[in-house]
N, CA, C and O atoms as a GROMACS GRO file, in nm:
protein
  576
    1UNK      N    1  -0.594  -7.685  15.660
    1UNK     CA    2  -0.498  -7.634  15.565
    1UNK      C    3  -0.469  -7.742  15.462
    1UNK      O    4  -0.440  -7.858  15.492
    2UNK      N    5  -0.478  -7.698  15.353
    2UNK     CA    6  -0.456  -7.832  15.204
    2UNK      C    7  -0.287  -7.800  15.216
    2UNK      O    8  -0.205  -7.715  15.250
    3UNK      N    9  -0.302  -7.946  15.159
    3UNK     CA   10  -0.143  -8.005  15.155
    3UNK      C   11  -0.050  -7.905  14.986
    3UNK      O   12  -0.097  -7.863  14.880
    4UNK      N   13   0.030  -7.905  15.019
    4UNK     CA   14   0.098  -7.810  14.877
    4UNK      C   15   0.090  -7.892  14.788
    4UNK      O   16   0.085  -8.014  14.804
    5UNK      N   17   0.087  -7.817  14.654
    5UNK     CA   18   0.054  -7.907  14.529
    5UNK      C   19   0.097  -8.001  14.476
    5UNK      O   20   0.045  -8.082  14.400
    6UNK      N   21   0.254  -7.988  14.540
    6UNK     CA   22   0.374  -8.106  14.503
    6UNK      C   23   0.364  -8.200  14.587
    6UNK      O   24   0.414  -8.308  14.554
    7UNK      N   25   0.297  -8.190  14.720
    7UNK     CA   26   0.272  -8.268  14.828
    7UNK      C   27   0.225  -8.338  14.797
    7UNK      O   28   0.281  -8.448  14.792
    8UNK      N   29   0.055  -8.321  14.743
    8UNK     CA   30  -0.018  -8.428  14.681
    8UNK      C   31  -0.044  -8.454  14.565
    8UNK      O   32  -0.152  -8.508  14.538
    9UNK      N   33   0.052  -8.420  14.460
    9UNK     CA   34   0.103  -8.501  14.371
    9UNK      C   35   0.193  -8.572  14.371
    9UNK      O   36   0.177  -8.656  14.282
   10UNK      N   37   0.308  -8.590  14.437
   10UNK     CA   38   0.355  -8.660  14.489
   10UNK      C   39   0.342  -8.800  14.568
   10UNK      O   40   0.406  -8.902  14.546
   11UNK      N   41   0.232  -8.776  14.678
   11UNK     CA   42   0.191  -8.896  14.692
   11UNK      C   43   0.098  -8.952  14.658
   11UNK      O   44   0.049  -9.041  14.728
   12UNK      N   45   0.036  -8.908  14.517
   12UNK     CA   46  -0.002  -8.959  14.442
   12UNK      C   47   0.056  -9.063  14.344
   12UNK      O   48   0.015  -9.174  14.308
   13UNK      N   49   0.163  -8.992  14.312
   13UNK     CA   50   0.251  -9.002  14.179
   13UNK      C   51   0.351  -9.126  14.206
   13UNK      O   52   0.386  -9.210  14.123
   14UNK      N   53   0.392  -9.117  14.357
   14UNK     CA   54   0.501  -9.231  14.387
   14UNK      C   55   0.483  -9.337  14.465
   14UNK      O   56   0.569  -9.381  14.541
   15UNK      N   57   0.380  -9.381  14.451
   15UNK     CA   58   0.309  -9.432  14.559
   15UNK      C   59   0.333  -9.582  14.533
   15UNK      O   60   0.250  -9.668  14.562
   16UNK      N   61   0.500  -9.619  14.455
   16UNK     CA   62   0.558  -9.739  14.389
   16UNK      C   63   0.562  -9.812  14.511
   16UNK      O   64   0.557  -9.741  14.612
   17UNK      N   65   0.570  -9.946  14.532
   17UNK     CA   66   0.546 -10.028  14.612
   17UNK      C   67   0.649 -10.144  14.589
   17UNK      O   68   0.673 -10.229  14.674
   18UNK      N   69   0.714 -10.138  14.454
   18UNK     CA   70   0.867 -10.139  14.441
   18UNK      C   71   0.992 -10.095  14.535
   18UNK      O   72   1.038  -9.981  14.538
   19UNK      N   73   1.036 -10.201  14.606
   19UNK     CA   74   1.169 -10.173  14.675
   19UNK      C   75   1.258 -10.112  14.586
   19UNK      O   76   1.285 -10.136  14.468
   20UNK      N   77   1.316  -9.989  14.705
   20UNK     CA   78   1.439  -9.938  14.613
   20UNK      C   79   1.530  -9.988  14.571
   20UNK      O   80   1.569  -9.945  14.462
   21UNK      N   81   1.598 -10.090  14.629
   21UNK     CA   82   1.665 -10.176  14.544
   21UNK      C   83   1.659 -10.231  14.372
   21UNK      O   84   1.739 -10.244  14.279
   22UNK      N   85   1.531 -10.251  14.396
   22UNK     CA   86   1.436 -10.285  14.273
   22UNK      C   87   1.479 -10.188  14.122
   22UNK      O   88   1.484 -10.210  14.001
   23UNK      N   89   1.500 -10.091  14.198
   23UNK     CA   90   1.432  -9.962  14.086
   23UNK      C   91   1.632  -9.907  14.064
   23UNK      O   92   1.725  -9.909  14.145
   24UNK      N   93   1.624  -9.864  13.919
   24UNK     CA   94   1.758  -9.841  13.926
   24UNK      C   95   1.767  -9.694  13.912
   24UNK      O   96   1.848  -9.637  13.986
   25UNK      N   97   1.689  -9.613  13.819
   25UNK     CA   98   1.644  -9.526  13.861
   25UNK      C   99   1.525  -9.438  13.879
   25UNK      O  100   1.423  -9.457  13.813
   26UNK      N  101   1.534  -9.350  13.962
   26UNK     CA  102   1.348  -9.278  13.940
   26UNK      C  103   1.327  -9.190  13.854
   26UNK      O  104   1.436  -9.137  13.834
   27UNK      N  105   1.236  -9.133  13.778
   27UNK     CA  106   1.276  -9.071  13.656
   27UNK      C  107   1.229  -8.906  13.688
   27UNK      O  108   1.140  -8.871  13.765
   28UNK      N  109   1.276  -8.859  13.643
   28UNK     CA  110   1.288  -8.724  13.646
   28UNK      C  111   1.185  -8.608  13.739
   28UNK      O  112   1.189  -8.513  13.818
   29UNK      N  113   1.088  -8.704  13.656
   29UNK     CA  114   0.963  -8.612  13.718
   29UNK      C  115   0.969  -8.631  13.860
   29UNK      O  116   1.003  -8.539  13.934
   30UNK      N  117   0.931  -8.763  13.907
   30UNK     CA  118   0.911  -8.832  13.995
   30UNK      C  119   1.030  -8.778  14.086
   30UNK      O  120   0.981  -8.745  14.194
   31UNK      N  121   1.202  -8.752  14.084
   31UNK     CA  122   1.265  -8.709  14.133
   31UNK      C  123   1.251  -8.556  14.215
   31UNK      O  124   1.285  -8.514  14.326
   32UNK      N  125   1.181  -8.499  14.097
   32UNK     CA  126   1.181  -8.312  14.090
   32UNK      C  127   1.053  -8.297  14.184
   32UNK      O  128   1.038  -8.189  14.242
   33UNK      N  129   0.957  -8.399  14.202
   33UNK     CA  130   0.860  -8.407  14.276
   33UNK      C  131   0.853  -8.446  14.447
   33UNK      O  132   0.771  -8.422  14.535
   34UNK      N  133   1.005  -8.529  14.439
   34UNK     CA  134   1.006  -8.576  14.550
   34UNK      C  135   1.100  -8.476  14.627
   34UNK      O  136   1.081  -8.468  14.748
   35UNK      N  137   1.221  -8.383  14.560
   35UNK     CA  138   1.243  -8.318  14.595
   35UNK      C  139   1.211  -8.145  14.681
   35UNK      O  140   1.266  -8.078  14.768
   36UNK      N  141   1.100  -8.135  14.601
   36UNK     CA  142   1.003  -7.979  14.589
   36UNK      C  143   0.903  -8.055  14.775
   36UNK      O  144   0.866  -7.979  14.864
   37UNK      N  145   0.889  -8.168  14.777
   37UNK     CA  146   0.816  -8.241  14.878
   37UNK      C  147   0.889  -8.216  15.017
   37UNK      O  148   0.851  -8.168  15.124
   38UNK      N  149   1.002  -8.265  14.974
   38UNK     CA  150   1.140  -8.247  15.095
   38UNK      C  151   1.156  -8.144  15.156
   38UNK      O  152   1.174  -8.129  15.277
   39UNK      N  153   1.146  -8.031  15.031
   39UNK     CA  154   1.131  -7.876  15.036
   39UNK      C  155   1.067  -7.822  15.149
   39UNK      O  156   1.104  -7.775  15.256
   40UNK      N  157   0.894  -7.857  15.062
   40UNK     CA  158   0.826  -7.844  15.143
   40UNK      C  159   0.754  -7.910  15.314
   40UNK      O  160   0.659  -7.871  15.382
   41UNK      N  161   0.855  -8.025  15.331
   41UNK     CA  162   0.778  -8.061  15.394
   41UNK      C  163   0.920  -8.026  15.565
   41UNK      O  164   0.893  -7.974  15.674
   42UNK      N  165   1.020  -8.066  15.528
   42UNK     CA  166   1.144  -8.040  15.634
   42UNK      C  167   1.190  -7.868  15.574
   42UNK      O  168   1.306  -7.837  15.549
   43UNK      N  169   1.114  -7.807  15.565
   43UNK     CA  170   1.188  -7.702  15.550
   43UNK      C  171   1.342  -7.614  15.571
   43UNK      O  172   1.405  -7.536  15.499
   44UNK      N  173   1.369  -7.688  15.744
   44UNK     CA  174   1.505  -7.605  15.794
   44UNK      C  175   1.594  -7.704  15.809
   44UNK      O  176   1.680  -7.700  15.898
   45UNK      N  177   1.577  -7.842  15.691
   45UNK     CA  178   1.656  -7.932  15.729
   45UNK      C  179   1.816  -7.949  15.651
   45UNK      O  180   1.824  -7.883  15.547
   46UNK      N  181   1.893  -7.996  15.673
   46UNK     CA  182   2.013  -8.011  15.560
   46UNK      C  183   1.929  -8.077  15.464
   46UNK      O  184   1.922  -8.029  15.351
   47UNK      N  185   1.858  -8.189  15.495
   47UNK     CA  186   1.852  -8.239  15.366
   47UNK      C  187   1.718  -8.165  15.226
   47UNK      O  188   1.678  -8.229  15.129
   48UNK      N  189   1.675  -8.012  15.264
   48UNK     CA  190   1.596  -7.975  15.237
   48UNK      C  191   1.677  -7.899  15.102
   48UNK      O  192   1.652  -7.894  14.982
   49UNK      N  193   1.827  -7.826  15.222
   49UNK     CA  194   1.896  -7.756  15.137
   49UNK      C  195   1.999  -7.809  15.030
   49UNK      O  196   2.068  -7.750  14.947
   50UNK      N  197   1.982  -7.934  15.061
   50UNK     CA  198   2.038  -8.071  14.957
   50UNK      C  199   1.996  -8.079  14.828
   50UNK      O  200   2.057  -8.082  14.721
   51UNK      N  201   1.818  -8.085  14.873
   51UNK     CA  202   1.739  -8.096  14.785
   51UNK      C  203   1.687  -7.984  14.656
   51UNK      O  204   1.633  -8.000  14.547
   52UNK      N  205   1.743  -7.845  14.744
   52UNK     CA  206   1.718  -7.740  14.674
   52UNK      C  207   1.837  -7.753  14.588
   52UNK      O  208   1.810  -7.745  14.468
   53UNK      N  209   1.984  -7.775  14.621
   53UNK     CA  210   2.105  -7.747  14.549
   53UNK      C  211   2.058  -7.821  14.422
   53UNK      O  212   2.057  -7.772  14.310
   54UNK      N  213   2.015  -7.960  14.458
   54UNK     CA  214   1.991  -8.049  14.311
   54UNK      C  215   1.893  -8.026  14.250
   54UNK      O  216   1.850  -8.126  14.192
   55UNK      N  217   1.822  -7.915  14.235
   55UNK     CA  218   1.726  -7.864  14.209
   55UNK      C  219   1.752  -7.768  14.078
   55UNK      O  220   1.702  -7.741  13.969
   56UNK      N  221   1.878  -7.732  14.172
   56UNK     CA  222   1.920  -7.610  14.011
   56UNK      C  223   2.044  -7.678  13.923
   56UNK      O  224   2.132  -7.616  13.862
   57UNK      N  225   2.024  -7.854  13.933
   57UNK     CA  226   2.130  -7.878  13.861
   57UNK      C  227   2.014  -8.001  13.734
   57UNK      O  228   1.922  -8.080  13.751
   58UNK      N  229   2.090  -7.952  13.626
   58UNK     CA  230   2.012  -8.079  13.503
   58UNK      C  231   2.053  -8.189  13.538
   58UNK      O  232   1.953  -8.261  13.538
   59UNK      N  233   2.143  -8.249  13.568
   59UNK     CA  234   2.154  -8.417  13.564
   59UNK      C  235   2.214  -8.462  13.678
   59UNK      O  236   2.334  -8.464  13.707
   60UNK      N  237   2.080  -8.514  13.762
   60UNK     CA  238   2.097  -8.577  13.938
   60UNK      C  239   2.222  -8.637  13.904
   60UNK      O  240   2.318  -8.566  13.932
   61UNK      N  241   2.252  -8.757  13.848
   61UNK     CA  242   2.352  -8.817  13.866
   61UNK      C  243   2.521  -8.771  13.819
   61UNK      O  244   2.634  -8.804  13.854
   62UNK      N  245   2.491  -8.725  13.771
   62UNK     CA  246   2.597  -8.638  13.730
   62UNK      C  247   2.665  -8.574  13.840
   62UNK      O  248   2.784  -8.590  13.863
   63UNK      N  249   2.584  -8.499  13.911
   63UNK     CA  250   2.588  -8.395  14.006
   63UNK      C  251   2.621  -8.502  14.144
   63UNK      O  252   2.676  -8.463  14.247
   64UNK      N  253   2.587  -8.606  14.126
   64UNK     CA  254   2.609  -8.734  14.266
   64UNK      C  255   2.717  -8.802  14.225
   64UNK      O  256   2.733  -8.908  14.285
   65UNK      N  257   2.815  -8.770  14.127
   65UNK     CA  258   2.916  -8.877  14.094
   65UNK      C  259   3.007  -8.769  14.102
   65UNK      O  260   3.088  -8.796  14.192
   66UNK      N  261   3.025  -8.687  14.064
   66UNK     CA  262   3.120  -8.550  14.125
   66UNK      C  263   3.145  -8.506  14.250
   66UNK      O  264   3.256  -8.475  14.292
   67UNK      N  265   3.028  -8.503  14.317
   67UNK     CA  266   3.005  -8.450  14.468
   67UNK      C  267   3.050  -8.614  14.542
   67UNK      O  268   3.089  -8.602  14.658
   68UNK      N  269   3.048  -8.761  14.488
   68UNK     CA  270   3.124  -8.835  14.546
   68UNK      C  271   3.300  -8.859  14.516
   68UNK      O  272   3.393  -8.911  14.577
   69UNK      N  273   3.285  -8.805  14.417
   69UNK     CA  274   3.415  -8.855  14.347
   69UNK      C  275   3.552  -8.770  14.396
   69UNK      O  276   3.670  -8.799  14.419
   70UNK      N  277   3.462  -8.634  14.398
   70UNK     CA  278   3.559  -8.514  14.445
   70UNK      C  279   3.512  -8.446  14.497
   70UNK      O  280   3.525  -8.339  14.437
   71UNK      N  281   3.425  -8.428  14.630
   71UNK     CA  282   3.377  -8.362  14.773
   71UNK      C  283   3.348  -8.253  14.715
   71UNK      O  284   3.365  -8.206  14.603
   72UNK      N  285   3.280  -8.205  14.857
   72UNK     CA  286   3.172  -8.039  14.847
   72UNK      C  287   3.335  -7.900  14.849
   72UNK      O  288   3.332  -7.783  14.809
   73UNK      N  289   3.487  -7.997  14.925
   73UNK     CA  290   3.586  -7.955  14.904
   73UNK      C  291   3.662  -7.878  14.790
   73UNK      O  292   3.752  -7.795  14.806
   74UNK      N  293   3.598  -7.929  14.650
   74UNK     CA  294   3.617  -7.911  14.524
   74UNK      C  295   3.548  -7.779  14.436
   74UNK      O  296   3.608  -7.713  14.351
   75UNK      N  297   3.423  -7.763  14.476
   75UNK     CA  298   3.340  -7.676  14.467
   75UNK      C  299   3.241  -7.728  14.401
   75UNK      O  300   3.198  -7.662  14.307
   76UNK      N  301   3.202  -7.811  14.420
   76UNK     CA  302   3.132  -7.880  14.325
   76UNK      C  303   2.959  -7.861  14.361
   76UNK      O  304   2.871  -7.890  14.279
   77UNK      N  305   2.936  -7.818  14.472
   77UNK     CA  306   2.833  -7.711  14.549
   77UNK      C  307   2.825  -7.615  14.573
   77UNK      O  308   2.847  -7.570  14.686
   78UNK      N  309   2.774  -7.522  14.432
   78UNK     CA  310   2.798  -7.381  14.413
   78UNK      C  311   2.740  -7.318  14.526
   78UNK      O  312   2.778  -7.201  14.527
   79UNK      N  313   2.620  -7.357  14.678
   79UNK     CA  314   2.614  -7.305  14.788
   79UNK      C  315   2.687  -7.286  14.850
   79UNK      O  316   2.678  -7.195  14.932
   80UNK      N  317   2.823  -7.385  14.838
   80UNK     CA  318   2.883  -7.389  14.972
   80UNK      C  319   3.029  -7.357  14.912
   80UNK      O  320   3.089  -7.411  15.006
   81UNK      N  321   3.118  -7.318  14.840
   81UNK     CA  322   3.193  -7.284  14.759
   81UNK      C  323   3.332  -7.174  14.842
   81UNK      O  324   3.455  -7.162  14.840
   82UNK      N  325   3.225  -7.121  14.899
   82UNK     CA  326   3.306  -7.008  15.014
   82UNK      C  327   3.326  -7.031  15.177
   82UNK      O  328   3.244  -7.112  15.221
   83UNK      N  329   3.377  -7.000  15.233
   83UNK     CA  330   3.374  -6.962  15.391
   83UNK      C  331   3.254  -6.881  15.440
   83UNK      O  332   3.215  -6.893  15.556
   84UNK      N  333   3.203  -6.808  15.361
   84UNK     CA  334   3.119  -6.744  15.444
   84UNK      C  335   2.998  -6.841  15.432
   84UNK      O  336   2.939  -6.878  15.534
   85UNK      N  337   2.967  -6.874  15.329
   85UNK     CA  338   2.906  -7.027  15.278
   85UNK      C  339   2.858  -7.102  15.360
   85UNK      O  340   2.739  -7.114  15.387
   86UNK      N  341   2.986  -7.183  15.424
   86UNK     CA  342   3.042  -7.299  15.468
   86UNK      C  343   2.968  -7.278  15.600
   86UNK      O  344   2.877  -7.349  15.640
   87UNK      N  345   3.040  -7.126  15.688
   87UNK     CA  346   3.012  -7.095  15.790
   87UNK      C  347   2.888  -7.097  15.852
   87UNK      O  348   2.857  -7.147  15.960
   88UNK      N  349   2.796  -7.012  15.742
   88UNK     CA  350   2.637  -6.986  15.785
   88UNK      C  351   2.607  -7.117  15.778
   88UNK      O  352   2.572  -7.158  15.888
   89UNK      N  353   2.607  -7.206  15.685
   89UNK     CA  354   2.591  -7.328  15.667
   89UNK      C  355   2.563  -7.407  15.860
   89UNK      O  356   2.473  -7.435  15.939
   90UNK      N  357   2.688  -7.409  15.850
   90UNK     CA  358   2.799  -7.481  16.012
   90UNK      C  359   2.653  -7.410  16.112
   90UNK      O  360   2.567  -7.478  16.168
   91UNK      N  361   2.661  -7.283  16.112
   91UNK     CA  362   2.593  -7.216  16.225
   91UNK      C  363   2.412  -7.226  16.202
   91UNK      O  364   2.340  -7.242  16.300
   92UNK      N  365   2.363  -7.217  16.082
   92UNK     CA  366   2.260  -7.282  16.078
   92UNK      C  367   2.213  -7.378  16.127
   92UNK      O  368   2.140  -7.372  16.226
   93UNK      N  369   2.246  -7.497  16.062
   93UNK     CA  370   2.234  -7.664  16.066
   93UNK      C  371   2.334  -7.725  16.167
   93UNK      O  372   2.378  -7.840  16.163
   94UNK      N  373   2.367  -7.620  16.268
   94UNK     CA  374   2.476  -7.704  16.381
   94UNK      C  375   2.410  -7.840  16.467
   94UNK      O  376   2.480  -7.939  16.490
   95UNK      N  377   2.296  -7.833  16.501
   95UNK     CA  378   2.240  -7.967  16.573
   95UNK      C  379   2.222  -8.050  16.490
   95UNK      O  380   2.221  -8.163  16.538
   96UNK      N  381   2.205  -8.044  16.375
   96UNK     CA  382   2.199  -8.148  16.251
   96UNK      C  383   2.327  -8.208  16.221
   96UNK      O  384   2.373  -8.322  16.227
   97UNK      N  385   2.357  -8.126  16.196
   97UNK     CA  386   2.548  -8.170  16.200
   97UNK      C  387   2.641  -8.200  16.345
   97UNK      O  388   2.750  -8.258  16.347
   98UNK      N  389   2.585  -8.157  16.437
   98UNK     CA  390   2.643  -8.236  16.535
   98UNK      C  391   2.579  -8.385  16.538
   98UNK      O  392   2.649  -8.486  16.546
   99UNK      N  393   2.428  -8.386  16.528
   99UNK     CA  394   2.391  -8.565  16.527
   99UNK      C  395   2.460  -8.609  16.445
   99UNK      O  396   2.533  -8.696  16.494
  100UNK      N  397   2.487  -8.584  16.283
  100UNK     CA  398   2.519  -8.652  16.180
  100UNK      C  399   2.672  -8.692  16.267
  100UNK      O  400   2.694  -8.811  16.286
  101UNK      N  401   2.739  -8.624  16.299
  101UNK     CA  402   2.898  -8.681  16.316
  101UNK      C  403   2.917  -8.747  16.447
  101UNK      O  404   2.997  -8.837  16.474
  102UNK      N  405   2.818  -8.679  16.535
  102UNK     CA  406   2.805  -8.824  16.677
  102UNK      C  407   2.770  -8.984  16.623
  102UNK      O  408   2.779  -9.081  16.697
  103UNK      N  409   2.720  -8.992  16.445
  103UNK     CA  410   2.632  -9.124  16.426
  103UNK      C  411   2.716  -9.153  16.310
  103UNK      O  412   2.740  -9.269  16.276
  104UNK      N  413   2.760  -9.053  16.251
  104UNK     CA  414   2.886  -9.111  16.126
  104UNK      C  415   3.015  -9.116  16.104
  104UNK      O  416   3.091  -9.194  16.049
  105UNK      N  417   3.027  -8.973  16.182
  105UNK     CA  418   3.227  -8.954  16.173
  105UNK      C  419   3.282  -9.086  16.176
  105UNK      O  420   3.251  -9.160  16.269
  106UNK      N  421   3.361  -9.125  16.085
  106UNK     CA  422   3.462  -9.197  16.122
  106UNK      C  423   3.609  -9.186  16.201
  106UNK      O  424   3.676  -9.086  16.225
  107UNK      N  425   3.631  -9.308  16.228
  107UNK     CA  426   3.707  -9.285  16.393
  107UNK      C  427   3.862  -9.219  16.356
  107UNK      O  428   3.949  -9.162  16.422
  108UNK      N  429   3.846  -9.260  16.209
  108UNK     CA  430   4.008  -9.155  16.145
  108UNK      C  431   3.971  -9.036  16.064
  108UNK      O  432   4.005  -9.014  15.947
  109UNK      N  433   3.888  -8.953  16.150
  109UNK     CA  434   3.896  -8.820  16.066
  109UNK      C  435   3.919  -8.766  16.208
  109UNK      O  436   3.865  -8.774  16.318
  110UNK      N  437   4.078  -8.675  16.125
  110UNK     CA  438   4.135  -8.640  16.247
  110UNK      C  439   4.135  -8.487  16.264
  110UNK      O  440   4.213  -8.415  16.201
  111UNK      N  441   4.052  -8.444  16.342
  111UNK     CA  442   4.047  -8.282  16.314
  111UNK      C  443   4.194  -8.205  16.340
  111UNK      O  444   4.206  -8.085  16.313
  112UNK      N  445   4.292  -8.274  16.390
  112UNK     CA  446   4.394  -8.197  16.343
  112UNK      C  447   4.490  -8.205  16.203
  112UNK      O  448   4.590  -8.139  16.174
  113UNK      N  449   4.435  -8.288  16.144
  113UNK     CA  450   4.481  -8.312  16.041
  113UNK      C  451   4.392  -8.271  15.867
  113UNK      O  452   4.396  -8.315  15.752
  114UNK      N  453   4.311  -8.151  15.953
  114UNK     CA  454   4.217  -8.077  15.851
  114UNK      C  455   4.310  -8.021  15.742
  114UNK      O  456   4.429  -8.013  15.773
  115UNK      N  457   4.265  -7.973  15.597
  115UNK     CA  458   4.357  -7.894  15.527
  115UNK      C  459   4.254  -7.739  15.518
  115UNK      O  460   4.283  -7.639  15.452
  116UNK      N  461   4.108  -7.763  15.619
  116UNK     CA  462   4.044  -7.692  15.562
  116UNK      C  463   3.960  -7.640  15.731
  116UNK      O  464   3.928  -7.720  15.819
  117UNK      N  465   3.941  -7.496  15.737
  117UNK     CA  466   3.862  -7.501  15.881
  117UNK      C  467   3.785  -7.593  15.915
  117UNK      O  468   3.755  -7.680  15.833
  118UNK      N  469   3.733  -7.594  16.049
  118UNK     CA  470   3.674  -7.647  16.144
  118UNK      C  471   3.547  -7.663  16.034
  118UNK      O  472   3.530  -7.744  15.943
  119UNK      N  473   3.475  -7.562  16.077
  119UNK     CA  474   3.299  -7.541  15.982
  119UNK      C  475   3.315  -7.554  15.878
  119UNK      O  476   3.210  -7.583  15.822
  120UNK      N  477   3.427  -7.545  15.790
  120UNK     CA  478   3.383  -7.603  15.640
  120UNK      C  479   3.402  -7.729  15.607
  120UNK      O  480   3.355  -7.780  15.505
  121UNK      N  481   3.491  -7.804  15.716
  121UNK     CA  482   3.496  -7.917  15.705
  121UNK      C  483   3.390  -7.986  15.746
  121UNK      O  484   3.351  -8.084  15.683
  122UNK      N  485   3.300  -7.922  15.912
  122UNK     CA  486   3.185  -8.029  15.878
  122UNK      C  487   3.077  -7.973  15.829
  122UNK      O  488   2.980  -8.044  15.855
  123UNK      N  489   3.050  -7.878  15.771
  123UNK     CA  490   2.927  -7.848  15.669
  123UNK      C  491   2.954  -7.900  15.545
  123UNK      O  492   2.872  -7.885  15.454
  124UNK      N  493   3.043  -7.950  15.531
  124UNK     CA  494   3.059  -8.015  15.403
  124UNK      C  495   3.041  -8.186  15.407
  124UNK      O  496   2.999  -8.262  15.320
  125UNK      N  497   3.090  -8.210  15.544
  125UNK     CA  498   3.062  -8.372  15.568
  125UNK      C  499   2.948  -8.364  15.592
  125UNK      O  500   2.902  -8.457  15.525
  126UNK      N  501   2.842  -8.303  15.657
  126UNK     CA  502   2.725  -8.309  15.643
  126UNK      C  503   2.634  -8.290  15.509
  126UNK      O  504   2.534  -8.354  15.474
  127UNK      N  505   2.684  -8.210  15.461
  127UNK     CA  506   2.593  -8.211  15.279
  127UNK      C  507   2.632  -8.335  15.246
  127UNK      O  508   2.537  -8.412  15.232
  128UNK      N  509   2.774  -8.397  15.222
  128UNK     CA  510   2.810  -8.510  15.159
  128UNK      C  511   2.725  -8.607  15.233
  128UNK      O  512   2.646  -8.665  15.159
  129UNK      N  513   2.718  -8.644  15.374
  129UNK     CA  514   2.643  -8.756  15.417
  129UNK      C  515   2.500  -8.724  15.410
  129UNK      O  516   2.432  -8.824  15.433
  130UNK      N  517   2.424  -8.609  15.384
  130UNK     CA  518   2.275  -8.666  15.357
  130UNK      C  519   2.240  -8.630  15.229
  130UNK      O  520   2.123  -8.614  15.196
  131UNK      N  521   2.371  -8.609  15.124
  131UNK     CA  522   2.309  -8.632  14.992
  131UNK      C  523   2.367  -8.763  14.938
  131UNK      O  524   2.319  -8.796  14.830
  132UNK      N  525   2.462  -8.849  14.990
  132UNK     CA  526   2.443  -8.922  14.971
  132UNK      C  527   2.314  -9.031  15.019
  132UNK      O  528   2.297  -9.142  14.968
  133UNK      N  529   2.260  -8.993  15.090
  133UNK     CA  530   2.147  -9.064  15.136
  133UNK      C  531   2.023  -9.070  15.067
  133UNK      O  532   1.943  -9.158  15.037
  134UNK      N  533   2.037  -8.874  15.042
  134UNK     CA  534   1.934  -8.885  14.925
  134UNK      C  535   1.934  -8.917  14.813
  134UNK      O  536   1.838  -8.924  14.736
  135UNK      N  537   2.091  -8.946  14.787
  135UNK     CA  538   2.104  -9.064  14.628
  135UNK      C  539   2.028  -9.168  14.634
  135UNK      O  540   1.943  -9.196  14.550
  136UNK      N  541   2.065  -9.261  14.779
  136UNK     CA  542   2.009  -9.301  14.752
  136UNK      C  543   1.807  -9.379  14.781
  136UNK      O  544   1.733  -9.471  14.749
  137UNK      N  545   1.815  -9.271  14.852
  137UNK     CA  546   1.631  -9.252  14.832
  137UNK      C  547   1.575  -9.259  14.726
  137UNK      O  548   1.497  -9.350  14.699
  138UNK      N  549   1.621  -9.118  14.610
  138UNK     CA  550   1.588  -9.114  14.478
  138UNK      C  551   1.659  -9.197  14.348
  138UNK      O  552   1.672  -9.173  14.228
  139UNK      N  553   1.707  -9.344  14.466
  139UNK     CA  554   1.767  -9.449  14.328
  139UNK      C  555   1.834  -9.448  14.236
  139UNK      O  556   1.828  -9.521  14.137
  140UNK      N  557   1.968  -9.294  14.279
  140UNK     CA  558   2.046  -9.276  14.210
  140UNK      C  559   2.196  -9.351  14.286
  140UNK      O  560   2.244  -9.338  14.399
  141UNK      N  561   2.230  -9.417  14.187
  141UNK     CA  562   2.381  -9.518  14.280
  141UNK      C  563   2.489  -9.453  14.204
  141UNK      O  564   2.524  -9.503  14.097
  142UNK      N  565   2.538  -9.360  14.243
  142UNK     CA  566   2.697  -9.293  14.212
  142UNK      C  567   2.768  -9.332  14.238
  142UNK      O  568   2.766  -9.399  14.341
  143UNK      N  569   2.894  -9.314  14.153
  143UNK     CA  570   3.006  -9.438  14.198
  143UNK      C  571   3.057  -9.344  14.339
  143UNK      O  572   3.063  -9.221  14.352
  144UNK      N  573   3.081  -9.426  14.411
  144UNK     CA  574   3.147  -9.325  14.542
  144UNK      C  575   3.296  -9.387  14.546
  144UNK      O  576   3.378  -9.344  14.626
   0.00000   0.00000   0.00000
């Protein structure tokens, strides 16, 4: 079976050998390429459906300085915007989001002190923690 078209253009295309550190940002193409990759390659992952959200937005960073500045809480992730959203979200990606908060929660997030349900609170800490990750994969540094 041949690899999808974005697959191997992609690792064609990025095949920089430049630490990310290095690089301040990746440019567009190279982003939209690495994303469609993610797509295709983790299909049922959060960070797939990460990748799709920033997909339908024009300016990565833009979209990573909002979503840090003022959470998936805000609406600032027209996927996840609702409860019913939030929910399928939660019930989808639940083993994903249970690792993410066994390995990130911090020790003062106090679930009784939510302003917002159970599942939308962590389908939303989960989008926030692996798109921030994929900021910074794709060498975008948002102010957080």
């Amino acid at each position: 079976m041949s690899a999808h078209p974005y697959v191997r253009i992609w690792m064609g295309a990025c095949s920089n050998t430049q630490p990310m550190n290095e690089r301040i940002f990746m440019n567009t193409r190279h982003a939209k390429l690495k994303l469609h990759y993610i797509i295709h390659n983790e299909p049922n992952s959060i960070k797939a459906f990460v990748a799709q959200e920033l997909l339908s937005k024009k300016n990565y960073q833009a979209f990573f300085e909002a979503l840090f500045i003022k959470g998936c809480a805000c609406g600032v992730v027209s996927s996840l915007k609702h409860y019913d959203q939030t929910h399928y979200f939660f019930d989808k990606y639940y083993d994903q989001i249970e690792t993410l908060r066994l390995e990130r929660e911090p020790p003062e997030f106090d679930l009784l002190d939510l302003n917002y349900d159970l599942k939308s609170a962590y389908a939303w800490f989960a989008f926030e923690q692996v798109a921030s990750d994929l900021a910074f994969e794709l060498g975008i540094y948002a102010a957080q």
